[in-house]
C-alpha positions as CSV (number, residue, x, y, z in Angstrom):
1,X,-11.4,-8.1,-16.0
2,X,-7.8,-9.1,-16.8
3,X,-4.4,-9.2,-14.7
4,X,-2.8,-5.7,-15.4
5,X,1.0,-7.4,-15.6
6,X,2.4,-4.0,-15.8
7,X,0.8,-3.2,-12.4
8,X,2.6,-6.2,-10.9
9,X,5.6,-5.3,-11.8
10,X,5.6,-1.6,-10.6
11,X,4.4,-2.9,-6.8
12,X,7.3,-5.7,-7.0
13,X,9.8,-2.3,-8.0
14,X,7.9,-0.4,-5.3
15,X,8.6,-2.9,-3.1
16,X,12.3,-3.5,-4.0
17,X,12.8,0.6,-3.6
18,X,10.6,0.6,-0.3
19,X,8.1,3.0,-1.2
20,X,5.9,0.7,0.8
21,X,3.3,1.9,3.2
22,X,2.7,-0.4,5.5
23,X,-0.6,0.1,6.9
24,X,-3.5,-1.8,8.8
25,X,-6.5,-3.6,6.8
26,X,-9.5,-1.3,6.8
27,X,-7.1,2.0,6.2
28,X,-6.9,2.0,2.6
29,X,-10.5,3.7,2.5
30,X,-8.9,6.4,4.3
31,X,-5.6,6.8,2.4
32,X,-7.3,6.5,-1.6
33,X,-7.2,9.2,-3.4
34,X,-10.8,11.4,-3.9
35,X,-11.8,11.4,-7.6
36,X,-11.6,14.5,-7.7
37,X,-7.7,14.7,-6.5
38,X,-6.7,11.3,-8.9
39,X,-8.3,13.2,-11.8
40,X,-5.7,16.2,-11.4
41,X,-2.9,13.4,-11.1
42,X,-4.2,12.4,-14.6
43,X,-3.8,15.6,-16.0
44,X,0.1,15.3,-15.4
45,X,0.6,12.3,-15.8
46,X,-0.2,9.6,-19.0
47,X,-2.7,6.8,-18.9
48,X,-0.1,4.2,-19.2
49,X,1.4,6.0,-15.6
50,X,-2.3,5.4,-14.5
51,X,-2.2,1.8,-15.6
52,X,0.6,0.8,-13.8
53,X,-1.6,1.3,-10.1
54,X,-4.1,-0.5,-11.0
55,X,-4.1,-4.0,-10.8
56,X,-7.2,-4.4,-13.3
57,X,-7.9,-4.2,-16.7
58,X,-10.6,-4.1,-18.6
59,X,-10.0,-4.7,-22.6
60,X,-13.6,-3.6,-23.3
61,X,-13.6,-0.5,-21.7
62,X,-11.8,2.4,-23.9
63,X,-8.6,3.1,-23.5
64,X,-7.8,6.2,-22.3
65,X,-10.9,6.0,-19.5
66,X,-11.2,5.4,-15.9
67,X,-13.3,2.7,-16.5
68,X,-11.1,1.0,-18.2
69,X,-8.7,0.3,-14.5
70,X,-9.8,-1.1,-11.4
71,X,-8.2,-1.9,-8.3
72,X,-6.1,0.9,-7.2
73,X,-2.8,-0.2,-5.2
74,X,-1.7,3.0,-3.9
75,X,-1.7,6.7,-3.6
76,X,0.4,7.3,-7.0
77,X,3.8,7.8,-4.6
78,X,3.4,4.7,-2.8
79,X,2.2,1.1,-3.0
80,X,-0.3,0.5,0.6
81,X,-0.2,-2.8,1.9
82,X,-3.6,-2.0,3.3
83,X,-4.6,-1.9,-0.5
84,X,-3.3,-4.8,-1.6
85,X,-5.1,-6.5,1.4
86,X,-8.6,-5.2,-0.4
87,X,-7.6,-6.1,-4.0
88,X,-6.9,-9.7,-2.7
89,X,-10.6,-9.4,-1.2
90,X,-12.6,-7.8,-3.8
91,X,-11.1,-9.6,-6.5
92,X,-11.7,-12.9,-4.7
93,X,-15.3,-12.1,-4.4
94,X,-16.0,-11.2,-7.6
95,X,-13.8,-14.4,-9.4
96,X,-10.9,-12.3,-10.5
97,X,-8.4,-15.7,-9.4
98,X,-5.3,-13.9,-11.1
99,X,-5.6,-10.7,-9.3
100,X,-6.6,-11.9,-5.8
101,X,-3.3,-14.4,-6.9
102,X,-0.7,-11.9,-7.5
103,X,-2.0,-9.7,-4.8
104,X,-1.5,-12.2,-2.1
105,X,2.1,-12.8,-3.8
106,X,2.8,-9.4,-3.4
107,X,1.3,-8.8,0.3
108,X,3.7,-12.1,1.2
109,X,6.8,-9.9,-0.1
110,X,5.7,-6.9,1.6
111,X,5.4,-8.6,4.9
112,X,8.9,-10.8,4.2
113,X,10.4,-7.3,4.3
């Protein structure tokens, strides 16, 4: 799993525009899109679109699949601080150092504001 450096630099223009959701840890569970409801995003939407909220990347994985993206930061309107708080987690646990990196970065520039 790789740094997706085109999902950092959405959040950070998320961020600058303040289409920031700034929620509690624990509520991202809640606020994350259902499979069903992302898929139907996808359908209007291109998978480079799709890229950008996801912080993970797998190069292995095909292209143009799900599987392919990992750790979501948002509900495809707005970046959640509360997801940001669970990439930095998950990715730390699983020895993804780049992504639990920038996503403590970012939560640090969501909380300056």
């Amino acid at each position: 799993m790789k740094l997706n450096k085109q999902a950092v630099k959405h959040a950070r223009q998320l961020i600058k525009s303040g289409k920031v959701v700034r929620d509690e840890p624990g509520d991202w569970r809640g606020a994350q899109l259902a499979a069903k409801d992302e898929t139907e995003w996808l359908k209007k939407h291109s998978w480079s679109d799709y890229s950008s909220w996801n912080f993970g990347v797998d190069p292995k994985a095909s292209p143009e699949t799900k599987a392919r993206y990992s750790f979501p930061m948002g509900d495809y309107t707005k970046l959640h601080r509360s997801a940001v708080i669970a990439i930095e987690s998950r990715a730390a646990q699983n020895g993804h150092r780049d992504i639990a990196k920038s996503a403590k970065k970012l939560l640090k520039q969501i909380d300056k504001k």
